[in-house]
N, C-alpha and C positions, 0 to 999 in steps of 0.2 A: 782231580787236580793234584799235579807235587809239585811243592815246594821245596826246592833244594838251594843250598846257600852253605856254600863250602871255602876254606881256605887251608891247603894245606901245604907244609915247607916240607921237602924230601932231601936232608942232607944225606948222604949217599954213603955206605961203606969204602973204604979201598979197594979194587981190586972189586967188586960186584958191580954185572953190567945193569946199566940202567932204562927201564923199560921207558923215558924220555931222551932217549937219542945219547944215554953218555952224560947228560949236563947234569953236575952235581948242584946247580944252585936250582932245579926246576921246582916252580911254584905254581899250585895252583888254587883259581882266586876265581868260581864262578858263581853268576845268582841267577836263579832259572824257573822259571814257571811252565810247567809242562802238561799239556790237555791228559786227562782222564783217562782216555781212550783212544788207543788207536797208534800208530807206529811213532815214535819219535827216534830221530835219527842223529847223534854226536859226529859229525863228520868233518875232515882235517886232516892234514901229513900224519907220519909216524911221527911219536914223540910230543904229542901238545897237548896230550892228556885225558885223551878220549875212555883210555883202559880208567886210566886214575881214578874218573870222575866217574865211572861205571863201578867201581870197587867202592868208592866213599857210598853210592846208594845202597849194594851190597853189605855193608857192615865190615868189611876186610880192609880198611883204614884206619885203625882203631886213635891215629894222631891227629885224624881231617878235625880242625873242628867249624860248627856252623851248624845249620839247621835242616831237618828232612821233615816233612810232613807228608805223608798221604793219604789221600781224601779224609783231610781233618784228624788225622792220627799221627801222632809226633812221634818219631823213631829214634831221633837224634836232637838233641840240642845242646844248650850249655850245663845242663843239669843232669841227664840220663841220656845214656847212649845204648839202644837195644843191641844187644850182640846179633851175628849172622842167625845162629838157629830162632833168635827169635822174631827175625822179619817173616813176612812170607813171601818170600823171593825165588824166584827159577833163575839160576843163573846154568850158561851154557857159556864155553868158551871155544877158542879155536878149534882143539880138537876135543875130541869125544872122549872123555874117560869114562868107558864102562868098567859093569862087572864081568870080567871073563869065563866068569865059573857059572853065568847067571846065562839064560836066553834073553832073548828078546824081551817076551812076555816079564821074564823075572826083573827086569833092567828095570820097565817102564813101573812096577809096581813096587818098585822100591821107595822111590816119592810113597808113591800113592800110601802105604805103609805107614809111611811118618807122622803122616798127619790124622789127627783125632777125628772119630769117625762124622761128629757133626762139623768138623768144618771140609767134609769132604765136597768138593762141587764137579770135581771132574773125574769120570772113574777111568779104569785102565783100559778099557775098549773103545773110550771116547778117546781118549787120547792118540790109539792107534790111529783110530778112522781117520781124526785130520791129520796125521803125520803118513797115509797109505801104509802104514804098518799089518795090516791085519793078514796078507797070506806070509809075513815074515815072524809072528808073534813065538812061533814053535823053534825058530835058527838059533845055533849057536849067534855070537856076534864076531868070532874070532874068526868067521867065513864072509863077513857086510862088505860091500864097499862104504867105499869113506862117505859118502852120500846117505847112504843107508844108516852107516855109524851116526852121524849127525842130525839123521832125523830119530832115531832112538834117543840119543841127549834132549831131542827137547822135547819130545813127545816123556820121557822121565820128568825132567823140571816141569812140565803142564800137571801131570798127574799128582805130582805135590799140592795140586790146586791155589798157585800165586795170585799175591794181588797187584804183582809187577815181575814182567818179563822184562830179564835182562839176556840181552845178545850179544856178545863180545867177537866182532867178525865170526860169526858161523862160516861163512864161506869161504873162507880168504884163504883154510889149504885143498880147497876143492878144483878141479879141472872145469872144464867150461860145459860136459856134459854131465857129469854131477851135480853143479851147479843147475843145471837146466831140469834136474831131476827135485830137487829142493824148493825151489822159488813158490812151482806152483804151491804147496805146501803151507810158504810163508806167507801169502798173499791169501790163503785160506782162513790162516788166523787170525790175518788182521780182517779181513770178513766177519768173520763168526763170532769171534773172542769181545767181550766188554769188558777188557782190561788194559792199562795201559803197557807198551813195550817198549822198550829203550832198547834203540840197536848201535851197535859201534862199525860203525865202515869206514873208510878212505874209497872208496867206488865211488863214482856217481852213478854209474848204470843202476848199481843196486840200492843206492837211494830213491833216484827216480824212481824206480819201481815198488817201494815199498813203502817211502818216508811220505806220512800227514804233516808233521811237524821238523822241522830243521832248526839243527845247532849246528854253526860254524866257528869251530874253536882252532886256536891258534896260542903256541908258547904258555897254555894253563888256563886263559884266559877265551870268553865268547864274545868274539866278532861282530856275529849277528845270529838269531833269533827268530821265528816265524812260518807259518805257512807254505810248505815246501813251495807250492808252489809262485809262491811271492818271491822268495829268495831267488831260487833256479830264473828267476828273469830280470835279477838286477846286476847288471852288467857292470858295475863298483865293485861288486865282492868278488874277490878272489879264490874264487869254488875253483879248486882240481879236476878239471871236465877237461881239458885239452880240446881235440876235435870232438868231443860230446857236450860241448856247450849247447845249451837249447832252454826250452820253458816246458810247464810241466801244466796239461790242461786237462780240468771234467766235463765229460762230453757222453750223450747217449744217443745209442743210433735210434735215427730218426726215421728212415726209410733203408729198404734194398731194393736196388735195380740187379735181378735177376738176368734181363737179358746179356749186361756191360760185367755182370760180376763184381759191381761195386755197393757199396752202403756212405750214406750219406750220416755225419755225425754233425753233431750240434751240443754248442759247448753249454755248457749247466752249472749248476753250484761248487764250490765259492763262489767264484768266479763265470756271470754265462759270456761263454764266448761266439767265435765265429761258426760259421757252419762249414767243412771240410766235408772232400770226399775220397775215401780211400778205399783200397780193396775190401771186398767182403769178406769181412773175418769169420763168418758164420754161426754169428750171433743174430738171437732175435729184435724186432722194433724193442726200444725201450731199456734195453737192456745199457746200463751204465757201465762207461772203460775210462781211463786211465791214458791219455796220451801223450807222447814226445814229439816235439817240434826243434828239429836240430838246426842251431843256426848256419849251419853249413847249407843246409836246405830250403833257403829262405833268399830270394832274391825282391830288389828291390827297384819301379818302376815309375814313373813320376808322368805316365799317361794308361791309359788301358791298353794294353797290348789287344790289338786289333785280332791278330792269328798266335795262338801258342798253342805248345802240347803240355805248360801247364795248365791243368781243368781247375786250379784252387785259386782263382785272383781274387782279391780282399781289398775293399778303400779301408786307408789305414793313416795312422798320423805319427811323426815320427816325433817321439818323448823323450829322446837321450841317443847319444852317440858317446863312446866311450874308449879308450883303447883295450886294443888287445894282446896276446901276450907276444907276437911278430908286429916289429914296427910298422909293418907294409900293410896291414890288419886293422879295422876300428869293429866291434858291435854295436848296430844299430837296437835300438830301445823301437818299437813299433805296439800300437796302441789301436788293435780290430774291436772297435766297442768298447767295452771294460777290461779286455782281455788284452794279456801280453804277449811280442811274439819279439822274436832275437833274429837278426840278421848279419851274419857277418861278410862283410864286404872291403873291397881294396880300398885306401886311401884317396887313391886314384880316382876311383870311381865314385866315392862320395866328393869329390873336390869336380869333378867332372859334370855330376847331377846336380852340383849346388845344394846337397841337401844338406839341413838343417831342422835343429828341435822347433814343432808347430809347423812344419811344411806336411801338407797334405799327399801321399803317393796310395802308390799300388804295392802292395805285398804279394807274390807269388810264391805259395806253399808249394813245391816239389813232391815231398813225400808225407807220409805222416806214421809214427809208430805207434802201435798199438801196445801200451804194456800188459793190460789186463781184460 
């Protein structure tokens, strides 16, 4: 578990630009409880203090004041404030500063170095493996791409052996197929790893895909709080998805139909939900994923559709209708079981079907993403 419980005022030099959009009175003022284990995600525009509050955990605040604990060990309070070297923290930022004069190999064990040989838990071949480092360990770095660069950054901060990864948009100066080279990666860590991670994005995609726990922060200040994917289906908050609005579901295949080339999923913990059926990812029975349900992809029917070519119809109850960010636009709130699904539909067409919250319909799943 951390405890974090920060307040910090940034009056601003003249003339130095501000990594909150410019505004010299920015404040920030959050209290957070974040699981143990597992990704946690700071997510929000540029400017509302996602880096800030990534730095206050880091020890690079030295004015935040307020409280940090992790797992029952106080770093920060009103009394004693541990400096950066002496947390044990991985931080990785945007880009990758290595050492240029170092290889690969030499990059990753430079962490690994630092730290005293009994508190070592991760060595510098481990670290490769889950970063796919290992036919790169012998390269200079001054020949990587930036994807390669970036997985040397954190496969180094791994090798320090943290008791908290910090992520400061890793991906954000990557191209869309570097990024495709990465992910699997991250999503390896949050597998493997029993540590907690704190990641900074403005993406949703890359939250979806990575974030257990969500912060939505805004102006210094968290919005809201909770279970990715609980947040991602409340159609009140003001999450930056655009046409990537959707819900975020655990589900494990259940069956494949070999003939149709399809696999049958069935929604599981947290949350169990509906059973979908999507192409076969070519994963075995049992095997647990990670899904996307985009509300764009989600239509909404108030009989069973007799003849359709969507194969996913769902009784479903409608729990909320909301606007959206085009006036001509509501999201519907849709309730399969215990499980949530987001439909977004014309005004028109909900004023047409008379629907409303506690009206019984049809949900029709379109498509279904697979993240993991």
């Amino acid at each position: 578990m951390i405890e974090a419980r920060f307040r910090l005022d940034r009056a601003l030099q003249r003339g130095l630009q501000s990594s909150q959009g410019g505004n010299p009175g920015f404040r920030l003022e959050v209290d957070l409880k974040l699981p143990g284990r597992g990704v946690s995600a700071l997510f929000g525009p540029s400017g509302c203090g996602k880096t800030t509050l990534l730095r206050c955990l880091a020890g690079l605040e030295p004015a935040a004041h307020g409280r940090l604990v992790i797992d029952g060990q106080t770093w920060h309070d009103d009394v004693e404030q541990w400096p950066p070297h002496r947390r044990a923290v991985g931080l990785v930022f945007q880009e990758a500063s290595l050492f240029e004069h170092l290889d690969v190999r030499g990059n990753i064990a430079f962490g690994w170095r630092r730290v005293p040989a009994a508190d070592r838990r991760i060595s510098v071949q481990q670290a490769a493996e889950w970063l796919d480092l290992g036919p790169l360990l012998g390269r200079r770095v001054t020949g990587l791409s930036g994807g390669e660069r970036q997985r040397v950054a954190i496969a180094r901060a791994l090798a320090a052996s943290p008791r908290l990864l910090l992520l400061d948009e890793p991906l954000a100066a990557l191209d869309a197929a570097r990024k495709a080279e990465i992910l699997p990666c991250l999503e390896r860590l949050h597998r493997e790893l029993a540590l907690p991670i704190v990641l900074v994005s403005h993406a949703a995609d890359e939250v979806a895909r990575l974030a257990d726990h969500l912060v939505l922060m805004r102006d210094g200040r968290v919005q809201a709080e909770g279970p990715a994917t609980e947040l991602f289906a409340r159609p009140d908050l003001p999450l930056p998805q655009g046409e990537d609005v959707g819900v975020l579901l655990h589900a494990r295949i259940a069956e494949v139909d070999a003939h149709w080339h399809l696999a049958r999923l069935h929604g599981c913990d947290p949350t169990p939900g509906p059973t979908l059926w999507t192409r076969d990812p070519g994963l075995p029975v049992g095997h647990e994923v990670r899904l996307r349900v985009l509300a764009r992809d989600v239509s909404v029917a108030t009989e069973a559709p007799r003849a359709s070519s969507v194969q996913n119809q769902l009784p479903a109850v409608i729990d909320a209708i909301a606007d959206d960010t085009h006036p001509g636009l509501v999201l519907v709130r849709l309730r399969v079981g215990a499980a949530p699904l987001l439909a977004r539909l014309t005004r028109r067409a909900v004023h047409a079907l008379e629907l409303a919250p506690g009206a019984a319909v049809w949900a029709l799943v379109k498509s279904v993403a697979l993240l993991d």
